[in-house]
PyMOL Python script that loads the backbone (N, CA, C, O; Angstrom):
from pymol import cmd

cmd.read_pdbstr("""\
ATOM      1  N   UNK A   1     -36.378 -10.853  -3.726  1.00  0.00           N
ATOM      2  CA  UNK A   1     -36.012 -11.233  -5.074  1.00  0.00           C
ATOM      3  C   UNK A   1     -35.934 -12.761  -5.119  1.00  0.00           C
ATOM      4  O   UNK A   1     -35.518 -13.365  -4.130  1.00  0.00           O
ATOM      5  N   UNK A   2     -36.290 -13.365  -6.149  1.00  0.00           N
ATOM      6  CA  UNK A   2     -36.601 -14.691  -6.424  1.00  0.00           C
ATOM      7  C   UNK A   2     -34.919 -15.611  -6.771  1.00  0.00           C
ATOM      8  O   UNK A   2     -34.231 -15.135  -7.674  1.00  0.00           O
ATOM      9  N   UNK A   3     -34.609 -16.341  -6.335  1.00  0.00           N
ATOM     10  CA  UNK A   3     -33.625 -17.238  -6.862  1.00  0.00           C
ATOM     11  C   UNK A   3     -33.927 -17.060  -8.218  1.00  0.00           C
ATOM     12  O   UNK A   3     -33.465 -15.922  -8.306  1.00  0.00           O
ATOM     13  N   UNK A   4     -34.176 -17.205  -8.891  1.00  0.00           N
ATOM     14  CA  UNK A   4     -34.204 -16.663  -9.836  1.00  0.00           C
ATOM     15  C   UNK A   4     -33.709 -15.550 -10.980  1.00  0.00           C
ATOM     16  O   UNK A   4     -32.902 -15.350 -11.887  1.00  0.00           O
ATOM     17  N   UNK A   5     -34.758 -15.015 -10.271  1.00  0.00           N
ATOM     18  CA  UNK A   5     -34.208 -13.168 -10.830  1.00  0.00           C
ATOM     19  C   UNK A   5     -33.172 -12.956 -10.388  1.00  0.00           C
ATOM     20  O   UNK A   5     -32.477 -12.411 -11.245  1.00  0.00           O
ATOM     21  N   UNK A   6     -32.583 -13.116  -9.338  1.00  0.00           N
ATOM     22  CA  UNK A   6     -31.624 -13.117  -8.736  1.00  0.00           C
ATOM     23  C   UNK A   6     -30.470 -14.068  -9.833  1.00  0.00           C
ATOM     24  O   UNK A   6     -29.335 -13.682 -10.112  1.00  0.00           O
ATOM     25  N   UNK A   7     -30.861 -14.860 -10.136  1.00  0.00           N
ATOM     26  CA  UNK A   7     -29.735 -15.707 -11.183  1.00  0.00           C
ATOM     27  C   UNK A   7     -29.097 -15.040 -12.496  1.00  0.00           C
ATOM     28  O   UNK A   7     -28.046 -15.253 -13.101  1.00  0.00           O
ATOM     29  N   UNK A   8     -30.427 -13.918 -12.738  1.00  0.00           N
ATOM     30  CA  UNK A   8     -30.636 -14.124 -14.237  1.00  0.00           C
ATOM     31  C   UNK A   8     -29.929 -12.259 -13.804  1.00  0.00           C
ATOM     32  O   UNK A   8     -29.212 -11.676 -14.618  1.00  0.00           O
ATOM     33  N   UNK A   9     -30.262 -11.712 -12.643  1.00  0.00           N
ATOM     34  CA  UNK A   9     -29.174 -10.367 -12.163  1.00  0.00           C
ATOM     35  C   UNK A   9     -27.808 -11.111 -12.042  1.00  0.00           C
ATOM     36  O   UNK A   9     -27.672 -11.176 -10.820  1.00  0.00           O
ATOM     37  N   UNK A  10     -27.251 -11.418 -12.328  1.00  0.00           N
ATOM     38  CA  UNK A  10     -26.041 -12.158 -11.567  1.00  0.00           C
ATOM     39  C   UNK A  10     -25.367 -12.678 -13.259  1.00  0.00           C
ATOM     40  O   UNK A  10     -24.158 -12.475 -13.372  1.00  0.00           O
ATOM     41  N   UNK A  11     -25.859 -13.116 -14.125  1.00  0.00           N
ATOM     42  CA  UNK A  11     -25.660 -13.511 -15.138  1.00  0.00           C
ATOM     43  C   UNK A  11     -25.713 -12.025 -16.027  1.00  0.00           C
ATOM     44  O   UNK A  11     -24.983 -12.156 -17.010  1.00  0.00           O
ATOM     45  N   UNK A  12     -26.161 -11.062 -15.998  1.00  0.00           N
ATOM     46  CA  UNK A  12     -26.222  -9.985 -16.550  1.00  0.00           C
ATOM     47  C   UNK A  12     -25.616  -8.745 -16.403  1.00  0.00           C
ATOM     48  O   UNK A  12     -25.638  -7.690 -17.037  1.00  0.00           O
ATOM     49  N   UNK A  13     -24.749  -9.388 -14.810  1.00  0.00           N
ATOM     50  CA  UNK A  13     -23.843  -8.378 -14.091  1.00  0.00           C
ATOM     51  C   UNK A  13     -22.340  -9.022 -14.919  1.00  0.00           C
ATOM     52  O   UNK A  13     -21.721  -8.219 -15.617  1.00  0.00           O
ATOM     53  N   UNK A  14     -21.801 -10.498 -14.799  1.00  0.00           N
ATOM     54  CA  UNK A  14     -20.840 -10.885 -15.217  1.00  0.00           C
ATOM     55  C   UNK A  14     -20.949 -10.780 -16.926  1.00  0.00           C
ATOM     56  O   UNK A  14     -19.846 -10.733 -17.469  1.00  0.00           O
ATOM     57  N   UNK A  15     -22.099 -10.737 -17.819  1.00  0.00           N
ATOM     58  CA  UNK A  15     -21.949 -10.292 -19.319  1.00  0.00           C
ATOM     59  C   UNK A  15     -21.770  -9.141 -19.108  1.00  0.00           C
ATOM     60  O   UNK A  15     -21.452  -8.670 -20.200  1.00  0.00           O
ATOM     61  N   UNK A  16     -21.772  -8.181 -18.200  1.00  0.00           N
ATOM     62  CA  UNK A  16     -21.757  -6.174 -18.295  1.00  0.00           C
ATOM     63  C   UNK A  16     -20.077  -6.267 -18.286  1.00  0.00           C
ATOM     64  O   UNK A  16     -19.277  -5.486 -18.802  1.00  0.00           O
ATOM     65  N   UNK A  17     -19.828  -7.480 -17.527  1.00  0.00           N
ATOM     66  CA  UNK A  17     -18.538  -7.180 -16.603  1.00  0.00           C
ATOM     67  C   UNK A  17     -17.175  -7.707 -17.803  1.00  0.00           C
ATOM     68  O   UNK A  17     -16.038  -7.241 -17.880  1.00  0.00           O
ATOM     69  N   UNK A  18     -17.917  -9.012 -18.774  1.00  0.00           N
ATOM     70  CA  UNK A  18     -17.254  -9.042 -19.427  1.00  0.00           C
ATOM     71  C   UNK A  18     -17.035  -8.094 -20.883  1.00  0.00           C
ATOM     72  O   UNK A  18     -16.013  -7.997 -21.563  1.00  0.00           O
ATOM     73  N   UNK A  19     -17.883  -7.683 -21.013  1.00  0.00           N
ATOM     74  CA  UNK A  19     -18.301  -6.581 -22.217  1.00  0.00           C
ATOM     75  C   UNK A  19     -17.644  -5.577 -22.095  1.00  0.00           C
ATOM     76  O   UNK A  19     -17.445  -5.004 -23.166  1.00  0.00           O
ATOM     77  N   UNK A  20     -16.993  -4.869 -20.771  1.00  0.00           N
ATOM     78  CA  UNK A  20     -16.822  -3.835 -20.514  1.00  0.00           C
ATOM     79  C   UNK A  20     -15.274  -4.664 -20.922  1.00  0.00           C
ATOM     80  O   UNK A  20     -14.855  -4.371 -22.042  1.00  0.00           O
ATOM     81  N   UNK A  21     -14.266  -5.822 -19.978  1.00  0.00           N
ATOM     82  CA  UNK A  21     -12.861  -5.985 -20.374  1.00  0.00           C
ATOM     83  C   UNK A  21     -12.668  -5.756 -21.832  1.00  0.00           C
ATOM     84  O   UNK A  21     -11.661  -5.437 -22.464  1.00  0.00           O
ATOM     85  N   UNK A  22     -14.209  -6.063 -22.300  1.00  0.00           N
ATOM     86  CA  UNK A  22     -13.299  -6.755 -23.749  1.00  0.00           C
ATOM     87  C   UNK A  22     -13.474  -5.618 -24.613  1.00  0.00           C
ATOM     88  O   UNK A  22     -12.885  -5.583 -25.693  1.00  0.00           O
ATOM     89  N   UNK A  23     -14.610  -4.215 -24.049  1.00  0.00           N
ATOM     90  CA  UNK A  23     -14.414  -3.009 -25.073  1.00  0.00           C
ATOM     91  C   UNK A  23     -13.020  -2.503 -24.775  1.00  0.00           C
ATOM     92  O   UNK A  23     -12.292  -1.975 -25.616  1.00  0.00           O
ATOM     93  N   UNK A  24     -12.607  -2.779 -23.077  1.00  0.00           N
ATOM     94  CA  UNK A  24     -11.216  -1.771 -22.955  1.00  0.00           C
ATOM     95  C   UNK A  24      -9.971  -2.477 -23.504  1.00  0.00           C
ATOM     96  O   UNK A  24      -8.936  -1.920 -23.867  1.00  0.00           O
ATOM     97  N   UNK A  25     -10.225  -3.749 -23.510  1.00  0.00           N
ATOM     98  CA  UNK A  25      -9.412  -4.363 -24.738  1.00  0.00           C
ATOM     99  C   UNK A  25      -9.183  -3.914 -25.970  1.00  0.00           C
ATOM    100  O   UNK A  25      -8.051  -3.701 -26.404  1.00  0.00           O
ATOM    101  N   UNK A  26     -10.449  -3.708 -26.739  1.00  0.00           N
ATOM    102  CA  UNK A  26     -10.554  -3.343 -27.887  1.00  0.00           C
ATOM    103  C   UNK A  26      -9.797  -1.692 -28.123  1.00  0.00           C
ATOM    104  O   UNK A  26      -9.128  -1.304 -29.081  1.00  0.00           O
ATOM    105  N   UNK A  27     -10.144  -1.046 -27.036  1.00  0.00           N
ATOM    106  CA  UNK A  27      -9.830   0.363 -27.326  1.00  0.00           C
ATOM    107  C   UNK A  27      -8.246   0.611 -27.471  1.00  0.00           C
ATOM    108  O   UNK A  27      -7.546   1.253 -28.254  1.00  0.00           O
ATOM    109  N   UNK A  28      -7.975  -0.327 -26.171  1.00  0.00           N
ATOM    110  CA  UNK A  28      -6.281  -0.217 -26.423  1.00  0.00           C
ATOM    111  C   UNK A  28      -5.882  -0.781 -27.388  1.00  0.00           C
ATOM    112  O   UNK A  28      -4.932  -0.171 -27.879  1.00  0.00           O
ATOM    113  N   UNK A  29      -6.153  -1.695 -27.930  1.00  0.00           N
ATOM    114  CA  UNK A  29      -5.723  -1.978 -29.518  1.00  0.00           C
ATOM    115  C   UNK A  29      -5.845  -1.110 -30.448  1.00  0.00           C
ATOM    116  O   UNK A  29      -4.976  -0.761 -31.247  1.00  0.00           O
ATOM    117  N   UNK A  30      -6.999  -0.719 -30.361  1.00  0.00           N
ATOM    118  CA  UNK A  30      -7.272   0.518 -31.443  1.00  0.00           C
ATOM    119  C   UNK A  30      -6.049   1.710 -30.809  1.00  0.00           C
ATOM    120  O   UNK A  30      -5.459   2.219 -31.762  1.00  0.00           O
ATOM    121  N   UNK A  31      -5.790   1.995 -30.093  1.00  0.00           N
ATOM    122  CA  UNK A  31      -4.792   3.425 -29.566  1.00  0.00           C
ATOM    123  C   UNK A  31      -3.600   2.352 -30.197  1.00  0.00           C
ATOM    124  O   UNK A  31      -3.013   2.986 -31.074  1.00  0.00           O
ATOM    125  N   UNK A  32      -3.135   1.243 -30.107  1.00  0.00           N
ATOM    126  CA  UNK A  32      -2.131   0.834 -30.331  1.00  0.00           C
ATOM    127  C   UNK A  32      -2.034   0.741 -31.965  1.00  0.00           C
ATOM    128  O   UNK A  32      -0.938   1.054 -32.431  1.00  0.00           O
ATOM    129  N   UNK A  33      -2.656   0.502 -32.526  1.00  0.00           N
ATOM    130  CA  UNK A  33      -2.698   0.670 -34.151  1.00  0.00           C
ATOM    131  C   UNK A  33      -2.356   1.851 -34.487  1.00  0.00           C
ATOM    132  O   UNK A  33      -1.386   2.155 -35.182  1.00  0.00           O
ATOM    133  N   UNK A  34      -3.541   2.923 -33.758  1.00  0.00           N
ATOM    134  CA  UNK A  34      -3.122   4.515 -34.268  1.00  0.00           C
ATOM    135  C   UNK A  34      -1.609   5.058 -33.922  1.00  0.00           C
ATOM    136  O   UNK A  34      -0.893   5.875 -34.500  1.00  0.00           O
ATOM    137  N   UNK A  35      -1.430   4.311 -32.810  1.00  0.00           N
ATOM    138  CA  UNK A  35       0.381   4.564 -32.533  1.00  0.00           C
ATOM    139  C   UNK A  35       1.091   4.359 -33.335  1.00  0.00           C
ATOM    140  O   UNK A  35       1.671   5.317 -33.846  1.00  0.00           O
ATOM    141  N   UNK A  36       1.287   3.356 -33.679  1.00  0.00           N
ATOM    142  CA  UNK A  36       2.022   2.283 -34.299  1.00  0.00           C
ATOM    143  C   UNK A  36       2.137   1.203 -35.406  1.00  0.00           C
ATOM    144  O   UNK A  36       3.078   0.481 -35.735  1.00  0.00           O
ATOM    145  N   UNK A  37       0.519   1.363 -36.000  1.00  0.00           N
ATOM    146  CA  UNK A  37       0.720   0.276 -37.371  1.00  0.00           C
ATOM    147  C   UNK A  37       0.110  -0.799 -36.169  1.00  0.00           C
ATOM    148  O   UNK A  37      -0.437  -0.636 -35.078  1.00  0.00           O
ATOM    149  N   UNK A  38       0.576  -2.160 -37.115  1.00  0.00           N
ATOM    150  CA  UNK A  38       0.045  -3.846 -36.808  1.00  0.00           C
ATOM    151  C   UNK A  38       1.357  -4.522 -36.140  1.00  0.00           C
ATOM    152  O   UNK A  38       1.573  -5.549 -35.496  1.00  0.00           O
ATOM    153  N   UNK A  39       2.343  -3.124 -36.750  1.00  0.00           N
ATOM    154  CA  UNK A  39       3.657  -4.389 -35.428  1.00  0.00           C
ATOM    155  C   UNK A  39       3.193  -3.503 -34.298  1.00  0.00           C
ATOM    156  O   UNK A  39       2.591  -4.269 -33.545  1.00  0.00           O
ATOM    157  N   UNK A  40       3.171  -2.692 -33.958  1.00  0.00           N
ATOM    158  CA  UNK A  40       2.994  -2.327 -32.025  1.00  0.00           C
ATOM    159  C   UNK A  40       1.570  -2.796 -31.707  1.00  0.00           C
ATOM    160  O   UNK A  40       1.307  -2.711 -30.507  1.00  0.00           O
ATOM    161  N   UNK A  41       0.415  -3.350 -32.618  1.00  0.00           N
ATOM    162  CA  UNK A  41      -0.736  -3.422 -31.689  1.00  0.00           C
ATOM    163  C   UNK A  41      -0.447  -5.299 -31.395  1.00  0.00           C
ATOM    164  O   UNK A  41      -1.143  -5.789 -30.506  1.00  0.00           O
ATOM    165  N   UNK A  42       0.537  -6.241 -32.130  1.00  0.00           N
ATOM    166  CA  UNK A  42       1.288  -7.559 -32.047  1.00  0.00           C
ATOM    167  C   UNK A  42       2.154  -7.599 -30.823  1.00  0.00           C
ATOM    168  O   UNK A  42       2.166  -8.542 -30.032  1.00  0.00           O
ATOM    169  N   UNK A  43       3.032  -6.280 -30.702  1.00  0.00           N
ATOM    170  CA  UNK A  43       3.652  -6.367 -29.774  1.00  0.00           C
ATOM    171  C   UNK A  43       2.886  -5.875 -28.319  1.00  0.00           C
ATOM    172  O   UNK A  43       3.303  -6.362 -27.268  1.00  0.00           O
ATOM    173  N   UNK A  44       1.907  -5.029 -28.297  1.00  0.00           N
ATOM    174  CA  UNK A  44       1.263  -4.798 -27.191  1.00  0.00           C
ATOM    175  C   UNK A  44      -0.239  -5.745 -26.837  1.00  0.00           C
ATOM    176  O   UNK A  44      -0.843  -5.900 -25.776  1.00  0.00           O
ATOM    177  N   UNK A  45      -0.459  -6.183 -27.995  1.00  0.00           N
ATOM    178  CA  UNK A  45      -1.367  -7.587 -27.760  1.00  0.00           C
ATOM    179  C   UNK A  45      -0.768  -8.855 -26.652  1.00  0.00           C
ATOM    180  O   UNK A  45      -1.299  -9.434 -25.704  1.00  0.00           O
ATOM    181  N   UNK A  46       0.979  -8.977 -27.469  1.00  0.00           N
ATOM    182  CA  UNK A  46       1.275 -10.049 -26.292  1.00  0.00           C
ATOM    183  C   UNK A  46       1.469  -9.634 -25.022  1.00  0.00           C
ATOM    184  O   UNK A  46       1.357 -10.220 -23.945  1.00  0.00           O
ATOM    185  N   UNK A  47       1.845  -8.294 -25.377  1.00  0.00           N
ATOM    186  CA  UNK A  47       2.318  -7.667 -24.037  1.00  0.00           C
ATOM    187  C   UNK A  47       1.265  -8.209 -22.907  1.00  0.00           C
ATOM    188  O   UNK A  47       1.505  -8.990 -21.986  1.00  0.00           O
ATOM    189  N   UNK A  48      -0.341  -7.380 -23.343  1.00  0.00           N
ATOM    190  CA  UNK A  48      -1.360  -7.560 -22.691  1.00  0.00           C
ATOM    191  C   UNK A  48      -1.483  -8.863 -22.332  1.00  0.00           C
ATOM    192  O   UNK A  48      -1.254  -9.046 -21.136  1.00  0.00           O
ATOM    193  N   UNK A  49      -1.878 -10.218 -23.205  1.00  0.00           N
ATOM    194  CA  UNK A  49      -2.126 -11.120 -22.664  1.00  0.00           C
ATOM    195  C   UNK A  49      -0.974 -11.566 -21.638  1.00  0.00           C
ATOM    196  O   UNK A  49      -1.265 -12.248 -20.655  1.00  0.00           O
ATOM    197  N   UNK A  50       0.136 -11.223 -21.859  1.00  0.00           N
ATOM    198  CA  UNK A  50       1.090 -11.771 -20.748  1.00  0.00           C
ATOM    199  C   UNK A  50       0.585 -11.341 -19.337  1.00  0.00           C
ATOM    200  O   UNK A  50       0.441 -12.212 -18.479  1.00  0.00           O
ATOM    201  N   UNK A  51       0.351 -10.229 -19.101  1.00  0.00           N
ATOM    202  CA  UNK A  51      -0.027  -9.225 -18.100  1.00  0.00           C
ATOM    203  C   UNK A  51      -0.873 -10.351 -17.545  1.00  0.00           C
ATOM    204  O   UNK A  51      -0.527 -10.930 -16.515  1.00  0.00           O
ATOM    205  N   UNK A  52      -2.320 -10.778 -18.410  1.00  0.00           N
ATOM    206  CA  UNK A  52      -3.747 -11.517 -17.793  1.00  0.00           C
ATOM    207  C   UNK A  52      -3.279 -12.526 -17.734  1.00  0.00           C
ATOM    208  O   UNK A  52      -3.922 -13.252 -16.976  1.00  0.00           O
ATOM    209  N   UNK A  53      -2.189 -13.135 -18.290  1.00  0.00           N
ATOM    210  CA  UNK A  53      -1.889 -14.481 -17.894  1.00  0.00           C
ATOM    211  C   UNK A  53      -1.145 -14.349 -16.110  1.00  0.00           C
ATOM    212  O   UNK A  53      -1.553 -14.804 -15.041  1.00  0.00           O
ATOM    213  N   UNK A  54      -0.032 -13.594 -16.427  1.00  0.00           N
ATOM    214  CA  UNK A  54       0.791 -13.668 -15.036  1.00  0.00           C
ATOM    215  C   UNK A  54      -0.444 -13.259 -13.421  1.00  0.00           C
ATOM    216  O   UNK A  54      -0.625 -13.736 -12.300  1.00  0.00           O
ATOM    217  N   UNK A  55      -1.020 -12.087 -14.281  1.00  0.00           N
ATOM    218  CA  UNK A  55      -2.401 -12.009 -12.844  1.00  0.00           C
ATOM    219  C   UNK A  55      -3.188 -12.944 -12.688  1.00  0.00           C
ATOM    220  O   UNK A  55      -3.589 -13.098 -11.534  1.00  0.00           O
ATOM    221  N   UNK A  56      -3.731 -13.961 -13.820  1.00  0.00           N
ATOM    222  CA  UNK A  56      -4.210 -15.235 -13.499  1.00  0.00           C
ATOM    223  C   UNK A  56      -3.504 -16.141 -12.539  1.00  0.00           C
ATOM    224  O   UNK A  56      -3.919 -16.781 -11.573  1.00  0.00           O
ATOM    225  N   UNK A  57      -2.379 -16.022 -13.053  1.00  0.00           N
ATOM    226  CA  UNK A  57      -1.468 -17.391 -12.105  1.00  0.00           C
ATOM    227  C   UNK A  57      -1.335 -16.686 -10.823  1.00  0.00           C
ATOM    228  O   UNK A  57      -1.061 -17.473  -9.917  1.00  0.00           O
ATOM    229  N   UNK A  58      -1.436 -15.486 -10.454  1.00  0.00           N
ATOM    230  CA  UNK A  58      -0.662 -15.027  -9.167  1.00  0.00           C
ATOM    231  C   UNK A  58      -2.057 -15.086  -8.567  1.00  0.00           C
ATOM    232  O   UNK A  58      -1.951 -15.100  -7.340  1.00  0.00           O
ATOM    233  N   UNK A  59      -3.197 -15.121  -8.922  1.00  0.00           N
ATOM    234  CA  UNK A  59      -4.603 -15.352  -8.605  1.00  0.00           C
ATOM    235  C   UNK A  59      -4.486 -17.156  -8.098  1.00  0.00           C
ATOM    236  O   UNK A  59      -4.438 -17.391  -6.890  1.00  0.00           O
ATOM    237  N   UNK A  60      -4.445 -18.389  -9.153  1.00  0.00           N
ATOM    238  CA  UNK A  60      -4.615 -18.716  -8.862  1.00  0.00           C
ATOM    239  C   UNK A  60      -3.346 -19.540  -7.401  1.00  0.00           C
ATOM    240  O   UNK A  60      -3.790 -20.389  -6.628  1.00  0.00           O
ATOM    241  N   UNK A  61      -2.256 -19.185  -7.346  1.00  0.00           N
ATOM    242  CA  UNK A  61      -1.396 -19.302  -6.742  1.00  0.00           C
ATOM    243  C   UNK A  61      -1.960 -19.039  -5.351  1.00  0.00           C
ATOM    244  O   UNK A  61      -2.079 -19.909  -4.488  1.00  0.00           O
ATOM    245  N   UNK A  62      -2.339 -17.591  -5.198  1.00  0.00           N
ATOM    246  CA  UNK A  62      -2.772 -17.014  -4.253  1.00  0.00           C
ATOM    247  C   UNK A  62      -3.842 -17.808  -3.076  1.00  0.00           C
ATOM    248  O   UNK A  62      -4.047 -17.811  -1.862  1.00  0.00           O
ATOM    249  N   UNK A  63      -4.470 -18.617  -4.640  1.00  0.00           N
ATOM    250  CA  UNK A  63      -6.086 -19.100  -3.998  1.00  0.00           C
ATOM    251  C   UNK A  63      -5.511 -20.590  -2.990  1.00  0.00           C
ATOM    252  O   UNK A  63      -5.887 -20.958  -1.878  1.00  0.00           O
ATOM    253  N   UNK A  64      -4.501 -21.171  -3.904  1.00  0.00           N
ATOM    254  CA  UNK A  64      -4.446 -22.602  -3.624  1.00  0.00           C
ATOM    255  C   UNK A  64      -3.580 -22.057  -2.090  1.00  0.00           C
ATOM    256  O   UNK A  64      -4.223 -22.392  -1.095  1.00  0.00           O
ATOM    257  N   UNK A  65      -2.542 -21.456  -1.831  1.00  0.00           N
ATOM    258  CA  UNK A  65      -2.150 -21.206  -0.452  1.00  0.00           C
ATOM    259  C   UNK A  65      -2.958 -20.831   0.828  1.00  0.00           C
ATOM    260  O   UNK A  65      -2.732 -21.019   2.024  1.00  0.00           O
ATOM    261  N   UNK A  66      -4.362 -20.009  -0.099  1.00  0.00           N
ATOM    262  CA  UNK A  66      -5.416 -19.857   1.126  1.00  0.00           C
ATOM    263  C   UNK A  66      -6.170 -21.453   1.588  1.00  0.00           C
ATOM    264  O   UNK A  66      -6.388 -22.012   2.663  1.00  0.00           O
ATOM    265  N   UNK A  67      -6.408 -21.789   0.150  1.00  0.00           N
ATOM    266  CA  UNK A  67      -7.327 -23.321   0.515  1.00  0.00           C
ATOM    267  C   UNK A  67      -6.416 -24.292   1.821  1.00  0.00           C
ATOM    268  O   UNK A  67      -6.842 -24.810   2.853  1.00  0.00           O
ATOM    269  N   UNK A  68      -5.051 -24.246   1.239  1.00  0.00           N
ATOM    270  CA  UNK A  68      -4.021 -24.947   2.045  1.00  0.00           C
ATOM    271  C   UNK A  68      -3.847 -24.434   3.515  1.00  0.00           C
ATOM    272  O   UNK A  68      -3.470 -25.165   4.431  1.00  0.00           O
ATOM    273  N   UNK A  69      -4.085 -23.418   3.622  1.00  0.00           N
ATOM    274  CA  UNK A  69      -4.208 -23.048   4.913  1.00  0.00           C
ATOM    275  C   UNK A  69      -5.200 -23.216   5.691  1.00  0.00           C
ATOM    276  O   UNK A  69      -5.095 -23.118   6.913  1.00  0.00           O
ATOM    277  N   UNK A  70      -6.493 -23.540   4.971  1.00  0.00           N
ATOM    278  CA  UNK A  70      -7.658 -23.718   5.203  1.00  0.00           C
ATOM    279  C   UNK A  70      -7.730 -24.798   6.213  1.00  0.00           C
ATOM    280  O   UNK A  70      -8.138 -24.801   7.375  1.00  0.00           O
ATOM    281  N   UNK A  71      -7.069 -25.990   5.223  1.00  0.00           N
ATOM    282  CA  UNK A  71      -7.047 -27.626   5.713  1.00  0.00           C
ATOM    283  C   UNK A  71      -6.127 -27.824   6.421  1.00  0.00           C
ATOM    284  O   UNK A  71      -5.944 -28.882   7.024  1.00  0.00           O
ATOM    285  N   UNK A  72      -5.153 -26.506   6.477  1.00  0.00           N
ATOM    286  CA  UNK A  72      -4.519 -27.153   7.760  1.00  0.00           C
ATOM    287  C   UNK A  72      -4.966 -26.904   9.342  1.00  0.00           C
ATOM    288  O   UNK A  72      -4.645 -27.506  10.367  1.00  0.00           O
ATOM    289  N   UNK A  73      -5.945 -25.627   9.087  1.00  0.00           N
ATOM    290  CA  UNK A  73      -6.681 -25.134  10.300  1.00  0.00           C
ATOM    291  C   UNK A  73      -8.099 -26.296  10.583  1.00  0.00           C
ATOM    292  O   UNK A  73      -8.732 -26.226  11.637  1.00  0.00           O
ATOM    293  N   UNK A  74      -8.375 -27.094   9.736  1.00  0.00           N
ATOM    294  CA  UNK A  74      -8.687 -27.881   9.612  1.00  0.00           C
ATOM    295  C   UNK A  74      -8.763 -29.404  10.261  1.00  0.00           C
ATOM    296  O   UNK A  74      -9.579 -30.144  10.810  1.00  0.00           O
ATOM    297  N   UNK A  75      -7.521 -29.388   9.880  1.00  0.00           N
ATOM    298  CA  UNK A  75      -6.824 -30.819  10.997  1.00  0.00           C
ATOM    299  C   UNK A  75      -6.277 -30.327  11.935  1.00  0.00           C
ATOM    300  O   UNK A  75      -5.653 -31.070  12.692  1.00  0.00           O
ATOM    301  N   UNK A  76      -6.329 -29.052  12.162  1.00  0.00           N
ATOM    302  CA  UNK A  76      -5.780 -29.277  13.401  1.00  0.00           C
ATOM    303  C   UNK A  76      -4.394 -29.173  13.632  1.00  0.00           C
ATOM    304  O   UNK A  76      -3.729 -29.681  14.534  1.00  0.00           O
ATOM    305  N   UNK A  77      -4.016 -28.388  12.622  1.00  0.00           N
ATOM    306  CA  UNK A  77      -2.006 -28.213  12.273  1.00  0.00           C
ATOM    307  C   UNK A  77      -1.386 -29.463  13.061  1.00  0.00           C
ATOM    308  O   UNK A  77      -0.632 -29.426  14.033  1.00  0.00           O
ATOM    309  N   UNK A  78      -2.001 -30.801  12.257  1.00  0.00           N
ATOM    310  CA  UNK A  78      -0.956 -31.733  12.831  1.00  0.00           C
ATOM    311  C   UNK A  78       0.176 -32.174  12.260  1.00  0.00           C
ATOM    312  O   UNK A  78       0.921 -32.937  12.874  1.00  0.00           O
TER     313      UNK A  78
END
""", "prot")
cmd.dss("prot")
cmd.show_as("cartoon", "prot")
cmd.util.cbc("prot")
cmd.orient("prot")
């Protein structure tokens, strides 16, 4: 496979990948409306983004302690 094709698979895997969060996004909103009206799909909207926010940070938290460990194996734990 060509650098290339290979780019343009890779770019078509992460639009599948985002298409898919953002239908199961959509769906739970929609279940949250049919629950509840526009105040529970407000209150489970923030809910949600809180959720992707706190797994973002514990992501990127996660990352910067590996990098840091990285550079210290690095120098040489001096």
């Amino acid at each position: 496979m060509s650098p290339r094709a290979l780019d343009w698979a890779v770019i078509g895997l992460v639009l599948f990948i985002a298409g898919g969060i953002l239908g199961a996004f959509f769906l739970y909103l929609r279940t949250s409306y049919r629950k509840g009206g526009w105040k529970q799909v407000r209150i489970d909207f923030i809910l949600a983004i809180a959720v992707l926010l706190l797994w973002g940070l514990t992501r990127i938290d996660f990352n910067h302690a590996v990098q840091e460990l990285k550079r210290a194996a690095d120098q040489g734990f001096r």
